[in-house]
C-alpha positions in Angstrom: 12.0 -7.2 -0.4 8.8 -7.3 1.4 6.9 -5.0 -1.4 8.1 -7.0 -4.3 6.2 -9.7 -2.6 2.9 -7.8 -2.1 3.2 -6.6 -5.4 3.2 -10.3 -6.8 0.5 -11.4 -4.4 -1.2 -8.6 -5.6 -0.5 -9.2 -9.7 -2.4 -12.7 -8.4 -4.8 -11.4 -8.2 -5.2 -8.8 -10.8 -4.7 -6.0 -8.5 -1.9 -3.3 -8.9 -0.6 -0.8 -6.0 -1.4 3.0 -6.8 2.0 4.9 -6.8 0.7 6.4 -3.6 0.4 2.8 -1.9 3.7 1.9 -3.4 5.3 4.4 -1.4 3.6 4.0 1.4 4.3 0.1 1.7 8.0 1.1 0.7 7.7 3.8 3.5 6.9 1.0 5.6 9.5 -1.7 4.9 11.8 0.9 5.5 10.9 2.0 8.9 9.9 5.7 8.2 6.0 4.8 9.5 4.3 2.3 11.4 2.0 -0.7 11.0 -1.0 1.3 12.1 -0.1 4.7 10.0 0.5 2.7 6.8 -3.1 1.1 8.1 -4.5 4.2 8.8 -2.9 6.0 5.1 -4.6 2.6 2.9 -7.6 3.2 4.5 -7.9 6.8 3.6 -7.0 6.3 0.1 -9.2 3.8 0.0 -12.3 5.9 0.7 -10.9 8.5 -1.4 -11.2 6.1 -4.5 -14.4 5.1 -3.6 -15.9 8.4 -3.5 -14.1 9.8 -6.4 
């Protein structure tokens, strides 16, 4: 499944997906949003970790 993948790419690398990105990628692989929303959604949370 495409986010046991990205999670071991990610473990790589030390990194680990927030639940909130976990179900975003799974939201993903399963067809429920697009490229560009899960794109948009990372971003976002992103930001939000960086300001917080």
């Amino acid at each position: 499944m495409l986010l046991d993948e990205v999670k071991a790419t990610l473990a790589i690398e030390n990194l680990i997906l927030s639940p909130e990105q976990e179900k975003l990628l799974k939201d993903y692989a399963d067809g429920v949003i697009s490229f560009e929303e899960l794109k948009s959604l990372i971003f976002k949370l992103l930001k939000e970790n960086r300001a917080a």
